[in-house]
ROMI-443051 format. One record per residue (C-alpha): residue number from 0; z, y, x. Coordinates in steps of 0.02 Angstrom, whole numbers, always signed. Layout:
N
(atom NUM, (Z, Y, X)),
...
! end
This chain:
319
(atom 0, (+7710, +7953, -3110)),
(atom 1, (+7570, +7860, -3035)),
(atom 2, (+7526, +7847, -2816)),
(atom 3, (+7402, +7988, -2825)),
(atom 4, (+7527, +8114, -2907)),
(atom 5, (+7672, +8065, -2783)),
(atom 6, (+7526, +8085, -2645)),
(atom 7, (+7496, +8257, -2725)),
(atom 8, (+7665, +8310, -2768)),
(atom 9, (+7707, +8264, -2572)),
(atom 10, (+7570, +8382, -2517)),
(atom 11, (+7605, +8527, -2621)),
(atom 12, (+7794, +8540, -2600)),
(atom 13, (+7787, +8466, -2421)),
(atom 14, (+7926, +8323, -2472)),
(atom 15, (+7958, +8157, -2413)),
(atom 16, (+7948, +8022, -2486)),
(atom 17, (+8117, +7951, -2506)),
(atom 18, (+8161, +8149, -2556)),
(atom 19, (+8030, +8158, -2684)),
(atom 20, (+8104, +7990, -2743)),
(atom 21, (+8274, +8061, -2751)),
(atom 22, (+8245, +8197, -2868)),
(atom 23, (+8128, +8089, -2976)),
(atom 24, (+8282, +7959, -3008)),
(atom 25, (+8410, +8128, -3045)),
(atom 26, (+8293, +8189, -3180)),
(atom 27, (+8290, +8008, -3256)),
(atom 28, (+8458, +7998, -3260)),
(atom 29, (+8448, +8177, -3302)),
(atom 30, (+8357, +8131, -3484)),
(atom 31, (+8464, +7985, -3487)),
(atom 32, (+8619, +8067, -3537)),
(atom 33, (+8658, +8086, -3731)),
(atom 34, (+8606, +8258, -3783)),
(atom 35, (+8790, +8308, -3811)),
(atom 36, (+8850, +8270, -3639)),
(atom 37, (+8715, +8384, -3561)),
(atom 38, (+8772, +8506, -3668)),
(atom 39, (+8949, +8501, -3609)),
(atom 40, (+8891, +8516, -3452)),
(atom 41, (+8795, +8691, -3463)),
(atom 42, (+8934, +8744, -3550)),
(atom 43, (+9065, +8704, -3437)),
(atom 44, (+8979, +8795, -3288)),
(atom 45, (+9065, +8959, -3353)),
(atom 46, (+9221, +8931, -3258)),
(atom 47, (+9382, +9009, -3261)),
(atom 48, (+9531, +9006, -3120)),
(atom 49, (+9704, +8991, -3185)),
(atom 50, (+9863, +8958, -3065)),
(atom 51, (+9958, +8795, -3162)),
(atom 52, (+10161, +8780, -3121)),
(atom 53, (+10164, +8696, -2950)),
(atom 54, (+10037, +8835, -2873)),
(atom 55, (+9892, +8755, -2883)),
(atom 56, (+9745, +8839, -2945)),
(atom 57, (+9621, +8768, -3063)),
(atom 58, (+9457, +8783, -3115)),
(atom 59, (+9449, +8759, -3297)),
(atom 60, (+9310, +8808, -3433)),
(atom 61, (+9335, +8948, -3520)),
(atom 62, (+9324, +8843, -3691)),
(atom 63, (+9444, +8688, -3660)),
(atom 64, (+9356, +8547, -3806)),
(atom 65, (+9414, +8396, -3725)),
(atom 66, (+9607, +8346, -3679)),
(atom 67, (+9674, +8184, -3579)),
(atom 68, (+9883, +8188, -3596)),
(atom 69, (+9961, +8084, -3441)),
(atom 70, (+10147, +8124, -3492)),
(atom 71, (+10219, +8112, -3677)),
(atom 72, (+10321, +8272, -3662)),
(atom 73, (+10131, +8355, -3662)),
(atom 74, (+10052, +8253, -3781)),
(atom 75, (+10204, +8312, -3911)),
(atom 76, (+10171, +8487, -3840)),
(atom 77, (+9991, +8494, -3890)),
(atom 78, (+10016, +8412, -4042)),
(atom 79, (+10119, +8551, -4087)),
(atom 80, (+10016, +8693, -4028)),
(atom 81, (+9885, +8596, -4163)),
(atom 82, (+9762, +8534, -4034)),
(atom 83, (+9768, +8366, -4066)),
(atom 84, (+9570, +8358, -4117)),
(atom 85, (+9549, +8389, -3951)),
(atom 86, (+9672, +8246, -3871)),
(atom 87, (+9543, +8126, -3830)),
(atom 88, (+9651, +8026, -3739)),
(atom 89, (+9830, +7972, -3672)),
(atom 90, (+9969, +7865, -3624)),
(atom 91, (+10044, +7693, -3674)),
(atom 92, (+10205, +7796, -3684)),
(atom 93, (+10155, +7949, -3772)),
(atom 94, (+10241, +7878, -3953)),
(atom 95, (+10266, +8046, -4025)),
(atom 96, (+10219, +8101, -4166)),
(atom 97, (+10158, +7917, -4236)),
(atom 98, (+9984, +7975, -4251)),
(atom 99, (+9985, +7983, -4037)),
(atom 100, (+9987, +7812, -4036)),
(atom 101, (+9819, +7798, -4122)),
(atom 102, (+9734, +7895, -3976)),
(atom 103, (+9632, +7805, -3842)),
(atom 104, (+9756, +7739, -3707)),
(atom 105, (+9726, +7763, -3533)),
(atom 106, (+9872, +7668, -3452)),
(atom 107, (+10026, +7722, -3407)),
(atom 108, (+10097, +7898, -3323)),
(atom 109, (+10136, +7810, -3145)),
(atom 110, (+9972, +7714, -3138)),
(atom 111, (+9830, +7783, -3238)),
(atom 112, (+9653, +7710, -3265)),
(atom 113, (+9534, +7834, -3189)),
(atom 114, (+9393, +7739, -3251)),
(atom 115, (+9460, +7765, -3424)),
(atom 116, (+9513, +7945, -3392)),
(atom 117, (+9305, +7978, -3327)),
(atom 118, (+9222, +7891, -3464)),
(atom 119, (+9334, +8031, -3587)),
(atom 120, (+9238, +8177, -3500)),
(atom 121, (+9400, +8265, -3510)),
(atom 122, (+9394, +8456, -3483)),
(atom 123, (+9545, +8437, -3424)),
(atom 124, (+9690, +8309, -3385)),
(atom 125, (+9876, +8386, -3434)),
(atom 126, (+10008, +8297, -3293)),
(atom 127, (+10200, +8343, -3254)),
(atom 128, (+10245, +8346, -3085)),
(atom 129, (+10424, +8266, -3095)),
(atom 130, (+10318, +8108, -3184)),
(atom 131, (+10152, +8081, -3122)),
(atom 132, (+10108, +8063, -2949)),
(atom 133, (+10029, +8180, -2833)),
(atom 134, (+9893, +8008, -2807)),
(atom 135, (+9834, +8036, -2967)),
(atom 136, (+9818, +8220, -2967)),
(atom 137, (+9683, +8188, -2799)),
(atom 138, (+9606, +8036, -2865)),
(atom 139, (+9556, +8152, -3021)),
(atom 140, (+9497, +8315, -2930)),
(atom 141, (+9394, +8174, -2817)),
(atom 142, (+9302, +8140, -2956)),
(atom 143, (+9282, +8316, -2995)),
(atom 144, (+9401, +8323, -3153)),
(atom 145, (+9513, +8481, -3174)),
(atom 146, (+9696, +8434, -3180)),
(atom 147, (+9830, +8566, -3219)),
(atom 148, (+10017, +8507, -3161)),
(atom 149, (+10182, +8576, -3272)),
(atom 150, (+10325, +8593, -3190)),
(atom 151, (+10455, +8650, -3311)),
(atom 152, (+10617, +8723, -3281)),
(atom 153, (+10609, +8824, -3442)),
(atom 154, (+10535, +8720, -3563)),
(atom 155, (+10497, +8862, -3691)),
(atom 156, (+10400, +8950, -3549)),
(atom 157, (+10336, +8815, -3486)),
(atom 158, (+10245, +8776, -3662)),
(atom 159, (+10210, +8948, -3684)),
(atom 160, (+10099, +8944, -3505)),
(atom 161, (+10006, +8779, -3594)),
(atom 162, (+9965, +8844, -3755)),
(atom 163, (+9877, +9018, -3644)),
(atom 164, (+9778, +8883, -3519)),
(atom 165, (+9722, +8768, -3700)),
(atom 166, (+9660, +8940, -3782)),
(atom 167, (+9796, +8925, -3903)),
(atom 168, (+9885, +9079, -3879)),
(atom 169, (+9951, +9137, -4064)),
(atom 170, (+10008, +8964, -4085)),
(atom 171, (+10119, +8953, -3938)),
(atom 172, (+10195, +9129, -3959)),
(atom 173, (+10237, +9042, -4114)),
(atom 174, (+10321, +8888, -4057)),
(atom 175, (+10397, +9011, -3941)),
(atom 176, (+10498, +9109, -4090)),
(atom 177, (+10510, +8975, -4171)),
(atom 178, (+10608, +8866, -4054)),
(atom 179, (+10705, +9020, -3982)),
(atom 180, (+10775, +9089, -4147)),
(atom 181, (+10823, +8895, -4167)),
(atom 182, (+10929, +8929, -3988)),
(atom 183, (+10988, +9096, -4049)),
(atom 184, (+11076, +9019, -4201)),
(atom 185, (+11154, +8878, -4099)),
(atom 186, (+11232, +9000, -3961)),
(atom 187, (+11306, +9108, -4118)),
(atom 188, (+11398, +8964, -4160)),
(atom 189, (+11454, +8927, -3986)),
(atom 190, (+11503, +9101, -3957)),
(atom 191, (+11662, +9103, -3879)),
(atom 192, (+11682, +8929, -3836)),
(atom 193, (+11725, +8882, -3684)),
(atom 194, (+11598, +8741, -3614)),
(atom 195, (+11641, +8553, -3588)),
(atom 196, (+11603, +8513, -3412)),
(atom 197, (+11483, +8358, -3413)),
(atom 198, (+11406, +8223, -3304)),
(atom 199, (+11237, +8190, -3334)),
(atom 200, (+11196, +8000, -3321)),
(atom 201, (+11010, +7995, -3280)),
(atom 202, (+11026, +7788, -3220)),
(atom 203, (+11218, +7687, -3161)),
(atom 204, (+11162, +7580, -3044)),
(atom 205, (+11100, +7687, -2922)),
(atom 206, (+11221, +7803, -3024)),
(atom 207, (+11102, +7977, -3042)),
(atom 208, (+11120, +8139, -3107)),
(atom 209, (+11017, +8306, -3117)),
(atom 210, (+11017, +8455, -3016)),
(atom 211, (+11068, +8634, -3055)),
(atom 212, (+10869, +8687, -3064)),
(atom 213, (+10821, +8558, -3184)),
(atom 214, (+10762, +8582, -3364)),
(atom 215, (+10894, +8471, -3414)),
(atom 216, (+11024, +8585, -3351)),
(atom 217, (+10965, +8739, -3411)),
(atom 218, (+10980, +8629, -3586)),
(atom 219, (+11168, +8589, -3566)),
(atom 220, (+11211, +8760, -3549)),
(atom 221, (+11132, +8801, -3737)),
(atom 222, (+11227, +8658, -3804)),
(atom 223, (+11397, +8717, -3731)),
(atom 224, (+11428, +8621, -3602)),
(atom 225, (+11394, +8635, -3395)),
(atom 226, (+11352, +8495, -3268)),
(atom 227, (+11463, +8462, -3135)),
(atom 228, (+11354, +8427, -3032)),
(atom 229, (+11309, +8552, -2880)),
(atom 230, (+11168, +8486, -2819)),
(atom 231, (+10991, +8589, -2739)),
(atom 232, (+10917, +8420, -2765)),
(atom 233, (+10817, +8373, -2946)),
(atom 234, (+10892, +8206, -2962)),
(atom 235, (+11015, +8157, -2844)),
(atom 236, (+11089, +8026, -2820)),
(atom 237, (+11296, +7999, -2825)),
(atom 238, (+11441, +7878, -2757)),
(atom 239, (+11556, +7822, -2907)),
(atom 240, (+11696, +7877, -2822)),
(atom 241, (+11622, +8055, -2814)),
(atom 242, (+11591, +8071, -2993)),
(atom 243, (+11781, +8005, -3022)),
(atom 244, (+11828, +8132, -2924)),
(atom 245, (+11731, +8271, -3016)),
(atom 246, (+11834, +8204, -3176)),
(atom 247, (+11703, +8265, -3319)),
(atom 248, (+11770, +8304, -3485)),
(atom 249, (+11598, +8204, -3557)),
(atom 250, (+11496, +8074, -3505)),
(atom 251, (+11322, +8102, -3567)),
(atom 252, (+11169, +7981, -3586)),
(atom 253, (+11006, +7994, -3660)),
(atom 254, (+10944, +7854, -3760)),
(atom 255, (+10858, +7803, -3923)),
(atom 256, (+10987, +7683, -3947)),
(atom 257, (+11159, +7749, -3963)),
(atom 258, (+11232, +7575, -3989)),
(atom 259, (+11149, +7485, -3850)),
(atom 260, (+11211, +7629, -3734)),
(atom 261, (+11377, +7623, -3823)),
(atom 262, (+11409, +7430, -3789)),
(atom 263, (+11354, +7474, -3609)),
(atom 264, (+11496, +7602, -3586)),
(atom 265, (+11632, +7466, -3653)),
(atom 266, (+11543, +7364, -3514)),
(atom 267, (+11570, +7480, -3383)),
(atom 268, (+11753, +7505, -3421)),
(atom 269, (+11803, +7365, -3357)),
(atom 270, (+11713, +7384, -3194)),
(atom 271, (+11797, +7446, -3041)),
(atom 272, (+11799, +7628, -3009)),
(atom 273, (+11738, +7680, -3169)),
(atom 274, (+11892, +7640, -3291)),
(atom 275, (+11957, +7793, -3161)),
(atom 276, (+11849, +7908, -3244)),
(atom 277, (+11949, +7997, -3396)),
(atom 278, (+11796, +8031, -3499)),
(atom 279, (+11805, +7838, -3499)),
(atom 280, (+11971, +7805, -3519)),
(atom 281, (+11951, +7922, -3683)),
(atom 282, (+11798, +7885, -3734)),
(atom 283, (+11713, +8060, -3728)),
(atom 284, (+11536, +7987, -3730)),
(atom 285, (+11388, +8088, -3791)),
(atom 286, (+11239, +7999, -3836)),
(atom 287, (+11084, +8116, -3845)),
(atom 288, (+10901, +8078, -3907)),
(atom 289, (+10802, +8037, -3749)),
(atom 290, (+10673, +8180, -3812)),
(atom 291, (+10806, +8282, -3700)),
(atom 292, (+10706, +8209, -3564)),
(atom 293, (+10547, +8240, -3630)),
(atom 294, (+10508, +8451, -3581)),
(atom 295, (+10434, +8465, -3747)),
(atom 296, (+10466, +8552, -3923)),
(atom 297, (+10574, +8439, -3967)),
(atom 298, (+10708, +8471, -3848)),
(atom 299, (+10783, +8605, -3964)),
(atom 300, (+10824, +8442, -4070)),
(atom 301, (+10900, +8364, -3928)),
(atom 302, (+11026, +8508, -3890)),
(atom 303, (+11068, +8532, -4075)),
(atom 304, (+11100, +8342, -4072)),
(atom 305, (+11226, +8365, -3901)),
(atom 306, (+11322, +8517, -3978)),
(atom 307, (+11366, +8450, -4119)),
(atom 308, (+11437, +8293, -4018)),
(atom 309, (+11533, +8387, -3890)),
(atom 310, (+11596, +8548, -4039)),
(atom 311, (+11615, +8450, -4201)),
(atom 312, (+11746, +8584, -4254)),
(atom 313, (+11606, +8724, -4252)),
(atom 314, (+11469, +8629, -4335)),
(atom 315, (+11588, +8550, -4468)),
(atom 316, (+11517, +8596, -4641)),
(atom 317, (+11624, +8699, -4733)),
(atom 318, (+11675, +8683, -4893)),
! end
């Protein structure tokens, strides 16, 4: 655009001239963009409001085509409502299945890169609120990307809420069945049995537990056991000598190394305080999968995995 048509344009629509300037730099940056990301953009300006699990609500578009995972429970959870095409990107941590490992990194859950995260064009980013931090969740809507927080207490529901917000409905009333039928069969077996009253060892030194509203503890009570723990607090924090005095028939740990956490327990016999403990003194030491910390669908593995370890007489195959 030469000086006479800015001189014209100026008198006809009565603009100045930085103005006129303005909107002549948007519409080059305008044809700039790749024909698919314009696209995107029309597309997305059908919006839809959805509430996510902390009470937020979220603008999202009605077609979700473009996922960022900042938490590996999620990333396992859309993997297995079959949305993976649309994972464009996640953590350094998300490991599971093997093929999330392949997908374009973004950092880690405590301290993504939002650069990263805005060059994905996510529709939306997937966090946790008991992982990621409340930063990240502003930084993102600052740059005008949709986040939508889970905040599970009941896994299965929790999963159930994500597959309705990713358009993947059928599939997550399936997970749904599938997982609770799995439940079902492991509380026939339990029927009758009177729970094993547990300590939960989240970390020893501060030694740390869970609370009586966590996910985790809505877990124990499938696999027949019950925390000892009466805490209003997620993860709270305990004195040695108050978990001696709770006496727990099990000690439980979650780790993807049983004999690493194993050798740690015959370290922490000898120690002061905690060769009071019976469950020590005994040896009643459960060592789950740490996908029991991970609120995703494989947590039904994880309580299958603790059951069996605290009720070997009622999973014993019979002959």
């Amino acid at each position: 655009m030469g000086q006479k048509e800015l001189k014209r344009a100026r008198r006809k629509f009565g603009l100045s001239a930085g103005t006129l300037a303005t909107a002549f730099l948007l519409l080059l940056v305008t044809m700039a963009l790749p024909v698919q990301a314009r696209s995107q953009k029309t597309s997305a300006t059908t919006l839809r409001e959805v509430t996510d699990e902390t009470g937020r609500v979220v603008k999202l578009p009605v077609q979700i085509g473009r996922i960022v995972s900042l938490a590996p429970s999620l990333t396992e959870t859309v993997y297995a409502l079959g949305l993976q095409d649309k994972l464009v990107g996640d953590t350094e941590y998300c490991d599971y299945p093997p093929d999330a490992t392949k997908k374009h990194k973004v950092g880690g859950a405590i301290n993504p890169n939002m650069e990263e995260i805005a060059a994905l064009r996510p529709d939306v980013v997937l966090v946790v609120k008991s992982l990621n931090r409340l930063e990240t969740v502003r930084a993102l809507e600052q740059l005008g990307i949709p986040v939508y927080s889970a905040d599970p207490h009941s896994v299965i529901e929790s999963m159930k809420k994500l597959a309705e917000v990713l358009g993947a409905r059928p599939a997550g009333v399936e997970l749904e069945q599938k997982l609770r039928d799995r439940l079902t069969a492991i509380q026939a077996k339990l029927k009758g049995v009177p729970p094993k009253r547990v300590f939960f060892v989240v970390w020893t030194e501060p030694l740390q537990s869970i609370g009586k509203k966590t996910f985790i503890a809505d877990l124990l009570t499938y696999s027949g056991a019950t925390s000892v723990v009466d805490s209003q607090q997620d993860w709270p924090k305990y004195s040695l000598e108050e978990a001696v005095r709770l006496q727990p028939e099990y000690l439980v740990f979650a780790s993807s190394h049983s004999e690493n956490v194993r050798n740690d327990v015959e370290a922490l016999a000898v120690k002061p305080g905690w060769s009071a403990m019976q469950a020590i003194q005994k040896r009643k030491i459960a060592v789950v999968s740490d996908a029991i910390n991970r609120p995703g669908p494989r947590i039904v593995d994880a309580v299958e995995e603790l059951a069996r370890q605290m009720h070997p007489e009622v999973f014993a195959e019979k002959n």
